[in-house]
C-alpha positions as a printed NumPy array, in Angstrom:
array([[ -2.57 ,  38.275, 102.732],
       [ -5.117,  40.612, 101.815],
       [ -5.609,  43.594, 103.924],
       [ -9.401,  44.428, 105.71 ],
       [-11.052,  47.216, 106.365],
       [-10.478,  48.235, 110.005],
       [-12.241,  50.196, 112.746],
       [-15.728,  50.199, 113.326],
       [-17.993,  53.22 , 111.936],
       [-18.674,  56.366, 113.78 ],
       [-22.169,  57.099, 115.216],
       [-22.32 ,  59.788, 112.195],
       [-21.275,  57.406, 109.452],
       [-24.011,  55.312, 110.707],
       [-26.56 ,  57.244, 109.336],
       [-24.81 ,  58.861, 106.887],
       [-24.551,  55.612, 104.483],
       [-27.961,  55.186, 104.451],
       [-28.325,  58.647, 102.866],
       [-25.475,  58.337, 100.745],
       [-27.126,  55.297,  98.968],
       [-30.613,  56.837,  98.851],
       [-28.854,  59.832,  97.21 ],
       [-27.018,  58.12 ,  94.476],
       [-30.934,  56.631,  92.817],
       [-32.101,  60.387,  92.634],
       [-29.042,  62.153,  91.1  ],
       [-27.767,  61.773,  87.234],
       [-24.418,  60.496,  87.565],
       [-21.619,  62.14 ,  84.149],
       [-20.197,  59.177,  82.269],
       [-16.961,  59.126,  83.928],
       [-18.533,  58.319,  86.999],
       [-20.297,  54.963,  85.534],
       [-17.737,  52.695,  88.142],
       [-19.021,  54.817,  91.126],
       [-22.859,  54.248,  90.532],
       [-21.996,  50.922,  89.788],
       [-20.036,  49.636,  93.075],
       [-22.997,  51.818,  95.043],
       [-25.95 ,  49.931,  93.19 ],
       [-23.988,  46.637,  94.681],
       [-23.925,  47.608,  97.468],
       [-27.435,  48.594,  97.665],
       [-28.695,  45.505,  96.001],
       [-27.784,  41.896,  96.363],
       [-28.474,  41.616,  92.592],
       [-26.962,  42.707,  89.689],
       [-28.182,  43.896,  86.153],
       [-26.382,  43.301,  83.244],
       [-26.309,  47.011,  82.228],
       [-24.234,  47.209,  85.854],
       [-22.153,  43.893,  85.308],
       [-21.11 ,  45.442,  81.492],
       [-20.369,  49.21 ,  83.217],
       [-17.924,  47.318,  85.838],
       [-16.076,  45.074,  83.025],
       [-15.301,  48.287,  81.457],
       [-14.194,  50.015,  83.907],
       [-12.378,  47.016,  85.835],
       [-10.59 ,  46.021,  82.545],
       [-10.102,  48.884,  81.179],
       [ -7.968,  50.633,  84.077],
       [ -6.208,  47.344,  84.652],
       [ -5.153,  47.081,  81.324],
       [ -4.089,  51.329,  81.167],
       [ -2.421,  50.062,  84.378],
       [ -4.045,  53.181,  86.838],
       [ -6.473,  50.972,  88.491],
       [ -6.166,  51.738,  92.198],
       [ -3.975,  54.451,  91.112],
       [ -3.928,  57.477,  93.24 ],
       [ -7.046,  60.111,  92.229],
       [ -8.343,  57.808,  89.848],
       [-12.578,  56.885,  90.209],
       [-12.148,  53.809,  91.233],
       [-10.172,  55.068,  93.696],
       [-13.047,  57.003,  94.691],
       [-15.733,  54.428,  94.435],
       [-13.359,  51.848,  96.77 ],
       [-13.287,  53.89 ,  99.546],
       [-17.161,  54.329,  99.062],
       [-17.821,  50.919,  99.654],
       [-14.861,  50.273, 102.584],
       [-12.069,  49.312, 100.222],
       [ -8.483,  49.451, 102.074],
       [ -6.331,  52.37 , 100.387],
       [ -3.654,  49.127,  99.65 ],
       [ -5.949,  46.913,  98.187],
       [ -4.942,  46.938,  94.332],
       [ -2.156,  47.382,  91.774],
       [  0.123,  50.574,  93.546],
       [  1.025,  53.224,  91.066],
       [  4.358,  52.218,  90.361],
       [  3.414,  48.476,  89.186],
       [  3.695,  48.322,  85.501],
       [  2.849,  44.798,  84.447],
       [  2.284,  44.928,  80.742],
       [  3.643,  46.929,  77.702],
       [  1.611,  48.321,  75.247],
       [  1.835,  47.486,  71.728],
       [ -0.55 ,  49.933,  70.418],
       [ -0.119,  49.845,  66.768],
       [ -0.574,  45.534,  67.294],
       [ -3.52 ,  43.716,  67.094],
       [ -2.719,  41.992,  70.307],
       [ -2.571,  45.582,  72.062],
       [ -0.841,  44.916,  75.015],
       [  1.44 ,  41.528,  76.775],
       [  2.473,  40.712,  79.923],
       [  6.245,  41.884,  80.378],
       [  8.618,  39.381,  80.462],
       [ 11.135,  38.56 ,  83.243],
       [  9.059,  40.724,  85.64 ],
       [  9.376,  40.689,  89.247],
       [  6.255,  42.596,  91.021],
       [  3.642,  42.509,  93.936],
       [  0.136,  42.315,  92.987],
       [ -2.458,  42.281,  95.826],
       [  0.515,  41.267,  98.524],
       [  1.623,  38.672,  96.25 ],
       [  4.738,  37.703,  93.771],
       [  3.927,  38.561,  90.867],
       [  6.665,  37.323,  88.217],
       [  6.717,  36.264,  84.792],
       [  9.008,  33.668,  82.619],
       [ 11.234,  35.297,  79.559],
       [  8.505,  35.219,  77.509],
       [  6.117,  37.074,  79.733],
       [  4.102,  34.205,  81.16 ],
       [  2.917,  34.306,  84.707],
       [  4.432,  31.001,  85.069],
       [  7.989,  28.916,  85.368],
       [ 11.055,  29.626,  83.461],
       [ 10.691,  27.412,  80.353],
       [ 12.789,  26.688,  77.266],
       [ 11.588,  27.451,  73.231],
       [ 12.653,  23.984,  72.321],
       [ 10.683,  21.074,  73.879],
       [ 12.588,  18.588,  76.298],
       [ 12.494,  14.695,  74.968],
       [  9.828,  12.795,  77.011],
       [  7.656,  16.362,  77.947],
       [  3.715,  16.472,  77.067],
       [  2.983,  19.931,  76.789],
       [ -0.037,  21.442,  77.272],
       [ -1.056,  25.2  ,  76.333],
       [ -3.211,  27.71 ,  77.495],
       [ -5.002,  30.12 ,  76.236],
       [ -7.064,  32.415,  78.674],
       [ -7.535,  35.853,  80.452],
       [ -7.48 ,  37.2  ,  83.644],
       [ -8.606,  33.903,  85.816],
       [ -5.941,  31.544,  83.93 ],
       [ -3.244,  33.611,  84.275],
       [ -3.52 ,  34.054,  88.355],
       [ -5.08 ,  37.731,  88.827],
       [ -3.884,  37.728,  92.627],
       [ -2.565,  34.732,  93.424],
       [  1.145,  33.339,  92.881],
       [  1.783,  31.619,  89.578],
       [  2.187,  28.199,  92.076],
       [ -1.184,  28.603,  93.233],
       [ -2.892,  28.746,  89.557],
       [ -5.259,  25.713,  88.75 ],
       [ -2.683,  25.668,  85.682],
       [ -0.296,  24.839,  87.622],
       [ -1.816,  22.503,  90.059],
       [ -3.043,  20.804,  86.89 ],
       [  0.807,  20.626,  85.782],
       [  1.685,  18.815,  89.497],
       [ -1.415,  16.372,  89.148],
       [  0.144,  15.332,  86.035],
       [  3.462,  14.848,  86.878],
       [  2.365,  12.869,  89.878],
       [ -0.532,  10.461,  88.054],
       [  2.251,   9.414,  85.776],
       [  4.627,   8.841,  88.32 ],
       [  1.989,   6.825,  89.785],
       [  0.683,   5.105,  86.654],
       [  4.343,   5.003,  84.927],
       [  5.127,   1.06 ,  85.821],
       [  4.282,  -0.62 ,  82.354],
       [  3.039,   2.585,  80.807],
       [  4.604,   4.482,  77.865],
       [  3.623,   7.988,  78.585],
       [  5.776,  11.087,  78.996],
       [  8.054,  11.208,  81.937],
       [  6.453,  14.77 ,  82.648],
       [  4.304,  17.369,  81.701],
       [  4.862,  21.096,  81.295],
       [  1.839,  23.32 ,  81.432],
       [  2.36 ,  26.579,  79.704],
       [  0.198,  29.315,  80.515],
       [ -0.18 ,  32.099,  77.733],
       [ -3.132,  33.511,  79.446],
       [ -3.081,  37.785,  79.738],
       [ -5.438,  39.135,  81.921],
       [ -8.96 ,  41.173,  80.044],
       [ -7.251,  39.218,  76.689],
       [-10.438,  38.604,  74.119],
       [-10.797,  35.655,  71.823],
       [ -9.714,  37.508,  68.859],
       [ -6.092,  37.591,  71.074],
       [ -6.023,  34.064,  72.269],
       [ -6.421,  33.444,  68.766],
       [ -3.318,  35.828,  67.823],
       [ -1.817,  34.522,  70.687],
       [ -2.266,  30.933,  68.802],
       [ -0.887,  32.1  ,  66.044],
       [  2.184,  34.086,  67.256],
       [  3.056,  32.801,  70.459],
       [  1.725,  29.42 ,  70.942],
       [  2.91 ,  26.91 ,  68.101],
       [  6.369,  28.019,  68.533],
       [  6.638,  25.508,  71.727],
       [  5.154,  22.59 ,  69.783],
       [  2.329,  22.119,  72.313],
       [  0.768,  18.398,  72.523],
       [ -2.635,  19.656,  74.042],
       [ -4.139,  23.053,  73.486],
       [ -6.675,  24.533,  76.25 ],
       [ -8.575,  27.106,  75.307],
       [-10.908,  29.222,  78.586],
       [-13.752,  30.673,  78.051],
       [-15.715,  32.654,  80.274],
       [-18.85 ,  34.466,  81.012],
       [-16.873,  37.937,  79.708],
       [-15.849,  37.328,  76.409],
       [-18.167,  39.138,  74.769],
       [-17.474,  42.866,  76.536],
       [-13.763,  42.048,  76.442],
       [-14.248,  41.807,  72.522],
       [-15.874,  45.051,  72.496],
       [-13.186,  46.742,  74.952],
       [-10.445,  45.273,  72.47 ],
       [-12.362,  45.959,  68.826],
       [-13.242,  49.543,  70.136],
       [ -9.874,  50.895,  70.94 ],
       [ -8.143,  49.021,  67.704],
       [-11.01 ,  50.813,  65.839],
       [-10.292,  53.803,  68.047],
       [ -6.562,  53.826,  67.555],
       [ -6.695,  52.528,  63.733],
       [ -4.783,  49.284,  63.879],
       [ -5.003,  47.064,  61.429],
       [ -7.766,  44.518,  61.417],
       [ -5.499,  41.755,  60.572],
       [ -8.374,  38.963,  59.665],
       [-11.26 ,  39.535,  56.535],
       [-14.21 ,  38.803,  58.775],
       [-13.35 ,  41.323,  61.347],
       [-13.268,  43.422,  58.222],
       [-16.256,  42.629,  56.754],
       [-18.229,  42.754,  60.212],
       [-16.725,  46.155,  60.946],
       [-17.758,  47.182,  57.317],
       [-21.261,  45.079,  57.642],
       [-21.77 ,  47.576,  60.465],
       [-21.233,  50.666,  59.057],
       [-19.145,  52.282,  60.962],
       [-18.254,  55.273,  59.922],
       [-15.132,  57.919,  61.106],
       [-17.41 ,  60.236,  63.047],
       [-18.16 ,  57.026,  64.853],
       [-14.678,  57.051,  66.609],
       [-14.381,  60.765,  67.225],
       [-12.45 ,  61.17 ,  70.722],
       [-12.414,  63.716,  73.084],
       [ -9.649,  66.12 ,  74.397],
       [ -8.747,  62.95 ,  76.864],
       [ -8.887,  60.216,  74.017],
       [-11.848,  59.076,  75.272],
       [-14.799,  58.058,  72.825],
       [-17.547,  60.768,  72.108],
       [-20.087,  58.422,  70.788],
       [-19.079,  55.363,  72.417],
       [-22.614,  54.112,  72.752],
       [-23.682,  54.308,  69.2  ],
       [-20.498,  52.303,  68.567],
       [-21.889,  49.965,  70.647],
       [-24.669,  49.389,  69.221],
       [-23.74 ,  48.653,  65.489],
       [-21.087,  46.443,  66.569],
       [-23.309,  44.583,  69.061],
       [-25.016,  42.239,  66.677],
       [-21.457,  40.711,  65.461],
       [-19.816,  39.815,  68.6  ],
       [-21.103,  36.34 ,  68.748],
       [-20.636,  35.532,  65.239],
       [-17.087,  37.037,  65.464],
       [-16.657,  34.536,  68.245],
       [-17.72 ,  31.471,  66.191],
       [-15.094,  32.527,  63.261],
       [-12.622,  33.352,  65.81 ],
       [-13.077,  30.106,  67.698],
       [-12.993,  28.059,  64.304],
       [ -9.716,  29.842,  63.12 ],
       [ -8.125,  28.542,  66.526],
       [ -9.797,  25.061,  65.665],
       [ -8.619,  25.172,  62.323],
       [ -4.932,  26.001,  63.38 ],
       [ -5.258,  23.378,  65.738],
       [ -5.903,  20.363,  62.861],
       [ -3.399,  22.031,  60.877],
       [ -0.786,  21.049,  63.198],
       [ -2.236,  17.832,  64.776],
       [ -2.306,  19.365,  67.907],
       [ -5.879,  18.351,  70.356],
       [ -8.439,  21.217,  71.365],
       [-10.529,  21.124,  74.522],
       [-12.745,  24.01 ,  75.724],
       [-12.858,  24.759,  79.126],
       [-15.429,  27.44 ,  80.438],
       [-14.373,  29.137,  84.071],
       [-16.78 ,  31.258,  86.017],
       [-15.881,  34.113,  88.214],
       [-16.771,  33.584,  91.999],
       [-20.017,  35.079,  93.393],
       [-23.426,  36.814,  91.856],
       [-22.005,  37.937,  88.536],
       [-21.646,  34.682,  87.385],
       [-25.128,  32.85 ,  88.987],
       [-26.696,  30.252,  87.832],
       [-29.466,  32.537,  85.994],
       [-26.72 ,  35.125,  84.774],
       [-24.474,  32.751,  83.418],
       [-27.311,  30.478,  81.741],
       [-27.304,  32.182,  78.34 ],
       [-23.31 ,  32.884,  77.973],
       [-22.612,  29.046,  79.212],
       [-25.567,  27.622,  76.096],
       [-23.789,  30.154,  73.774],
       [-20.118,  28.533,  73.891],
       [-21.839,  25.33 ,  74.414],
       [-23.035,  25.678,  70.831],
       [-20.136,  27.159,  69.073],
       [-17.628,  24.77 ,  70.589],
       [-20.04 ,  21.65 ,  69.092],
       [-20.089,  23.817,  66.367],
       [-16.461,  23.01 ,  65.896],
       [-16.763,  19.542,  67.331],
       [-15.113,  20.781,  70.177],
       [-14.455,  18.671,  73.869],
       [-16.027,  20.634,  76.456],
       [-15.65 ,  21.082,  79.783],
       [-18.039,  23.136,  81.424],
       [-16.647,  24.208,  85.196],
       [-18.917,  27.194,  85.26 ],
       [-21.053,  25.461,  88.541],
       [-17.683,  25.237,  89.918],
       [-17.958,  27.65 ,  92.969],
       [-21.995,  27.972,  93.483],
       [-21.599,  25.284,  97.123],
       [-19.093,  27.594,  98.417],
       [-19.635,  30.926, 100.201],
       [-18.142,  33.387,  98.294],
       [-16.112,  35.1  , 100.565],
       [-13.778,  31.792, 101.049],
       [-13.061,  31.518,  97.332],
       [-12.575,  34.988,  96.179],
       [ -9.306,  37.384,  96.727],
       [-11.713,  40.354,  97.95 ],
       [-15.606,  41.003,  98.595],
       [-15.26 ,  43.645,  96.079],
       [-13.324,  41.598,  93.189],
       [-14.889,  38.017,  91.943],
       [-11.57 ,  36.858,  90.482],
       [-10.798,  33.398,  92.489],
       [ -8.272,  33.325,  95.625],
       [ -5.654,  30.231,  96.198],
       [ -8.114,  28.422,  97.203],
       [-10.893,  29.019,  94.526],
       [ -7.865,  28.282,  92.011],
       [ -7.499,  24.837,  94.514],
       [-11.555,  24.294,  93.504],
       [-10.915,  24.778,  89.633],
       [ -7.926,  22.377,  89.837],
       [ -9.778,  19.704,  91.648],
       [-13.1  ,  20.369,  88.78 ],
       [-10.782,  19.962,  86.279],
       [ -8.728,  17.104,  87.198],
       [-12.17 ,  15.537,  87.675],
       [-13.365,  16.126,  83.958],
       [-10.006,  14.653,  82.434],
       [-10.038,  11.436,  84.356],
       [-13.456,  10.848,  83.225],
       [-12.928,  12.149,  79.564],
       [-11.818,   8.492,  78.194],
       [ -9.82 ,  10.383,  74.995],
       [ -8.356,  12.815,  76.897],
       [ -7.213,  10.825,  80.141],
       [ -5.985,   7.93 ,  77.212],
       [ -3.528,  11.066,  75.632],
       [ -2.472,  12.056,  78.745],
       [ -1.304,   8.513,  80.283],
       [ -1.545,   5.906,  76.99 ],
       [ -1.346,   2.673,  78.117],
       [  0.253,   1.09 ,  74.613],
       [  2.35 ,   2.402,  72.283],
       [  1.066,   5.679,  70.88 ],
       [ -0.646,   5.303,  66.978],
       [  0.236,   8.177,  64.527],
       [ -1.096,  11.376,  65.611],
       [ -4.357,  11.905,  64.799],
       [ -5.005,  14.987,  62.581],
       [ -8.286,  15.923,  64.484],
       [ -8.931,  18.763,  66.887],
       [-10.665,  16.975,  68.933],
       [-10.145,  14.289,  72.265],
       [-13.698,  13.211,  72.798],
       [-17.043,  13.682,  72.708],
       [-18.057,  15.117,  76.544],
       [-20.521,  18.053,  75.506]])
């Protein structure tokens, strides 16, 4: 359960808010305090800019992937308790859930075989660090698996693994064929494997793809896409830049070298932390989305080569970031490049805009969906398939199954 704020405020607390708010729009806040200003400007506004909305993603992901968000001292520490955050709510110091492979292109994975609290609940990971059940290398005879690619949403950021839409998808499955098994010749079951890591970009679903993924002969790949690609490319292309890892792929060479980046580019301070982060920003901003098209045809590309089906699926954060008029440009954008690729595409992103916000998310404060908002992805998913003739047809064939067809794609639902 997730703890609340308690007590009600003190006649003096009463009116101080009011002036702490009207203070922070007349006072220049240093860099490091960017999370601060931008939890007060929510709560002074019901809306959100997307200069705000990028400051938070950096912040959020960047301390969660460091692993010192909610950590004791640290700013968003500070900025929580501005706003009425409990002192419990977040990771506790001592929670270490990934390992840092800095010298990688992936940067960081989930440890394996873990066994942790997260937000007051399980968090635990297979033997090969997915937030999901123990599962075997080798494929069992009869099993449809299905693989997922994804970030912080997919993989269950505060929630139990058994409360994912993953893996609700996984017990639909096993129940429709159950159901629909008398004169059918599908798979006896279906194993859902989620390789999502939470704040991972495109470029590391698609190492992910490469490394990880194929090894479990998948049947179905799923590949999530969300409003924050974009920034969590930049998070994850700034620090390999930062750090000098090796680009691994020509066209995030050639973009990087398009740019012009240059050494004095990635000078860091006595912390490690960029000096002219900004002007990085800037070169590399033109790039993203075409680094995103190559990325996402590499993974479709991967996908022919070993006969294995694509879908898109795009999943929205609960509340105001992702809005209908916030989201409307992102959501076009991976409309295009996945019928770029002749991707199936399922776009969830209207999933949550009925629903009052504070039943589907796991904190006022933090838009990533609660059991429940998982329960409402699930449900908008399972939807899609059953009307996506191609897909619904692989899932549960009715007749013997044909050779498999080479394509990366399951239908045509744009």
């Amino acid at each position: 359960m997730i703890p609340e704020a308690t007590g009600a405020p003190t006649a003096r607390a009463a009116w101080f808010h009011p002036l702490v708010l009207l203070a922070v729009g007349l006072v220049t806040w240093p860099d490091e305090w960017d999370a601060i200003h931008t939890w007060l400007n929510s709560a002074r506004s019901p809306e959100t800019s997307p200069a705000s909305r990028e400051r938070h993603a950096v912040g959020y992901y960047g301390e969660l992937i460091r692993g010192t968000r909610g950590s004791s001292g640290s700013r968003f520490e500070l900025s929580g308790r501005l706003i009425g955050k409990p002192d419990a709510w977040g990771p506790s110091p001592e929670v270490d859930l990934v390992r840092s492979l800095d010298d990688d292109f992936l940067q960081f994975e989930l440890r394996p075989a873990m066994h942790q609290t997260l937000f007051g609940q399980p968090f635990v990971t297979n033997a090969f660090g997915m937030h999901d059940d123990d599962v075997a290398l080798e494929k069992p005879a009869g099993t449809f698996r299905i693989a997922v690619l994804g970030a912080s949403i997919d993989m269950g950021w505060g929630v139990k693994y058994q409360d994912t839409y993953l893996h609700l998808l996984q017990e639909w499955l096993d129940a429709h064929a159950q159901a629909a098994r008398s004169g059918a010749t599908g798979p006896r079951r279906f194993e859902v494997l989620n390789f999502a890591v939470m704040a991972y970009s495109p470029l590391q679903r698609l190492d992910t793809l490469r490394r990880k993924v194929l090894a479990f002969q998948p049947d179905l790949v799923i590949y999530s896409a969300t409003m924050l690609d974009i920034r969590l490319m930049e998070i994850h292309l700034s620090d390999m830049l930062r750090k000098g890892v090796d680009l691994r792929y020509d066209f995030l060479r050639e973009a990087v070298s398009q740019a012009g980046i240059a050494r004095s580019d990635l000078r860091v301070d006595g912390h490690g932390r960029p000096i002219h982060k900004d002007r990085l920003k800037e070169k590399l901003r033109p790039y993203y989305w075409g680094l995103y098209d190559q990325a996402l045809g590499l993974i479709a590309g991967e996908c022919r080569s070993a006969g294995v089906p694509l879908v898109m699926v795009i999943i929205p954060r609960v509340g105001k970031e992702d809005a209908p008029e916030v989201r409307a440009e992102p959501v076009a954008r991976l409309k295009a490049l996945a019928a770029h690729h002749g991707l199936t595409i399922f776009d969830l992103s209207d999933t949550f805009d009925r629903f009052d916000p504070a039943t589907l998310e796991i904190a006022a404060w933090d838009g990533h969906p609660n059991a429940a908002g998982h329960r409402r992805l699930f449900l908008a998913l399972a939807r899609a398939v059953v009307q996506d003739r191609p897909l619904h047809e692989l899932l549960f064939p009715t007749e013997p199954p044909a050779p498999r067809n080479t394509e990366c794609t399951v239908g045509s639902r744009q």
